[in-house]
C-alpha positions, 0 to 999 in steps of 0.5 A: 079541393082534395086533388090540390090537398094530396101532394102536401098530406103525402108530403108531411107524411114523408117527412115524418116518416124519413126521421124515423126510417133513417139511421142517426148517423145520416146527415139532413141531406141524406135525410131530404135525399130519402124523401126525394126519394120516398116520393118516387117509390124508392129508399136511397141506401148505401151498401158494402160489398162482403169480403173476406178479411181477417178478423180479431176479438180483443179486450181492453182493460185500463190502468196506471203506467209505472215504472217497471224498475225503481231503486232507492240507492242506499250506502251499506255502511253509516256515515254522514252525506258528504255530496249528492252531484245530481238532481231531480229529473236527471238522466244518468248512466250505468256507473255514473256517480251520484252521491258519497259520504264522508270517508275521513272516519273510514280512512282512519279505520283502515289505517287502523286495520291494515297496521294491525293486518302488517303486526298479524302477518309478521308474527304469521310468518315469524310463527311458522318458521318457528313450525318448520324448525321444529318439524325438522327436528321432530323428524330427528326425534330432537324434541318431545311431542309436548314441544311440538304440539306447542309450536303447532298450535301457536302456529295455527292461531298465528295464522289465524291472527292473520287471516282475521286481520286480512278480513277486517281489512277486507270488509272496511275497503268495502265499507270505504267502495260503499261510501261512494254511491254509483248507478247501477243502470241507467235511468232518471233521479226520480227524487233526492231523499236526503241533504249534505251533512245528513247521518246515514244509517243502512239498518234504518233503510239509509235515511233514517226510518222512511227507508228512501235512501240518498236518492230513488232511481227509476228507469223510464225505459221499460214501463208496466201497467197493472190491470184488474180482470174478471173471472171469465176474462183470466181464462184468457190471458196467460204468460208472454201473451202479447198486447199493445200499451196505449196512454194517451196518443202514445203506444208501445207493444207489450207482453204478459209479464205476471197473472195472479191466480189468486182474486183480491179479497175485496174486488174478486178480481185478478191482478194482470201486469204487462211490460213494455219497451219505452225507448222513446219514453213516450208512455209517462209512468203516473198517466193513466193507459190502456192495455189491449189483449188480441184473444181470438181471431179468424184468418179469411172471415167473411165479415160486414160492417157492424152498421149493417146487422139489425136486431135478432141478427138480419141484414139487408142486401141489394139485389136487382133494385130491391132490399132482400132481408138475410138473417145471418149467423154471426162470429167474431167482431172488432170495433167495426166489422162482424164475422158472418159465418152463414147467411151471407157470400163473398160479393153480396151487396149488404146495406149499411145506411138507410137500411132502418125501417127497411122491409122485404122488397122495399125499392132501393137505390144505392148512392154513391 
């Protein structure tokens, strides 16, 4: 009885023991490949072979895209909103016109301005031939210094007269250049902020108190992310740093633009803003990304796959048919690999499944 009752005992306890003795991220095959193999003395592993590769430490720190440039387009002088020729969601060029305001009132100002201008300019003229008579005949000492000063002054306020009206001329052709409202680069309408026959006043921000302007301009093509960090993790940022943008499937590389040295008041955190290209406009500003920062790295780093280090930092490697426990000091390490800087060399065969439950001289057998 007990000779036909062994097999089945020693069987349940394969079964209960492989569960336990294999990792979570072998599938039941493996699991019933290691009891096959438990029944011939033997525990099926797979290994890796140590290389030499590079090695990098990265941070990743999560925000919200933005565009890196926004404008609200805002006539410098009052008027009412006489068109707006784009929409929302429309791509326009440096240059290109997006709205005017009436110019009816301004036109007769210059009028106004430039006939004032001509008055000014004659009597300029008309003053300063009067200024060289009297110059000639001060040198032939023909008229007191009382009459000279005279004329020299009227001249000089003649001329200034002038020069004056010239200026007012000036300013209101300015006035009449700011009527009519360009894009100052490209970009998109990311939206309309006011309506034809709307009064506009530039000391209340172009539209009256909200301060948006005829439209806002945002541009698409270069994007930034502002991300929060620590304490410990500001030490290793800096200016110009590298990084690469990601949102979604979509990524872009990227660069350090601004680090705050000055924690916010409530989170004890730094602010961190990078820049990116986006000629594609892959990155949405409004979405969520993530940025990450390479901060340290290792050129031709013996490394192994993270699955092979075992708690209190020990690996298993095959040698001759049997499982050899290495403890191993560790470095650097990236999503998958671990840097070795002792315990290890180039070419060692080091487990990475089926290495749990493992113990010195344990029989193994690599699968492929």
């Amino acid at each position: 009885m007990l000779k036909h009752r062994l097999p089945a005992v020693l069987l349940a306890a394969v079964v209960v023991f492989v569960p336990a003795a294999c990792r979570k991220n072998e599938t039941p095959a493996a699991a019933e490949a290691a009891a096959a193999s438990l029944l011939q003395g033997t525990m099926p592993v797979k290994v890796e072979t140590v290389s030499r590769q590079r090695i990098s430490e990265k941070m990743t720190f999560t925000g919200v895209v933005e565009a890196a440039r926004k404008i609200n387009i805002t006539p410098e002088t009052s008027g009412k909103v006489a068109r707006i020729v784009v929409e929302e969601g429309q791509f326009v060029q440096k240059g290109q016109l997006l709205a005017e305001l009436d110019t009816a009132s301004i036109l007769l100002q210059l009028q106004q301005a430039e006939a004032a201008a001509a008055m000014a300019e004659a009597n300029a003229k008309n003053s300063a031939r009067n200024k060289e008579r009297m110059d000639r005949l001060m040198a032939e000492n023909a008229v007191s210094e009382t009459q000279f000063e005279q004329v020299k002054l009227a001249d000089e306020a003649a001329q200034a007269q002038a020069a004056q009206a010239r200026a007012a001329v000036a300013l209101i052709r300015r006035a009449l250049d700011q009527a009519v409202m360009t894009a100052p680069w490209n970009g998109v309408i990311a939206s309309r902020n006011a309506e034809v026959g709307d009064i506009l006043n530039p000391m209340m921000g172009g539209y009256g108190s909200s301060g948006s302007g005829v439209v806002t301009l945002v541009d698409y093509g270069r994007v930034k992310i502002i991300v929060e960090v620590t304490q410990d993790d500001i030490l290793r940022l800096a200016r110009g740093q590298k990084a690469v943008v990601r949102s979604g499937s979509a990524e872009a590389a990227g660069m350090v633009s601004v680090v705050n040295l000055a924690a916010d008041p409530l989170s004890k955190k730094f602010r961190v803003e990078i820049l990116a290209d986006n000629p594609g406009l892959v990155l949405r500003p409004g979405t969520f990304g993530s940025v990450t920062f390479e901060v340290n790295s290792h050129e031709n780093a013996l490394a192994v796959h993270q699955k092979a280090v075992l708690s209190d930092s020990y690996v298993f490697t095959a040698e001759n048919g049997k499982a050899v426990k290495r403890p191993v000091t560790l470095g650097l390490k990236n999503t998958t690999m671990i840097e070795v800087i002792d315990g290890l060399k180039e070419g060692d065969q080091v487990i990475v499944e089926g290495n749990f439950g493992l113990v010195e001289g344990t029989p193994v057998e690599i699968k492929r």
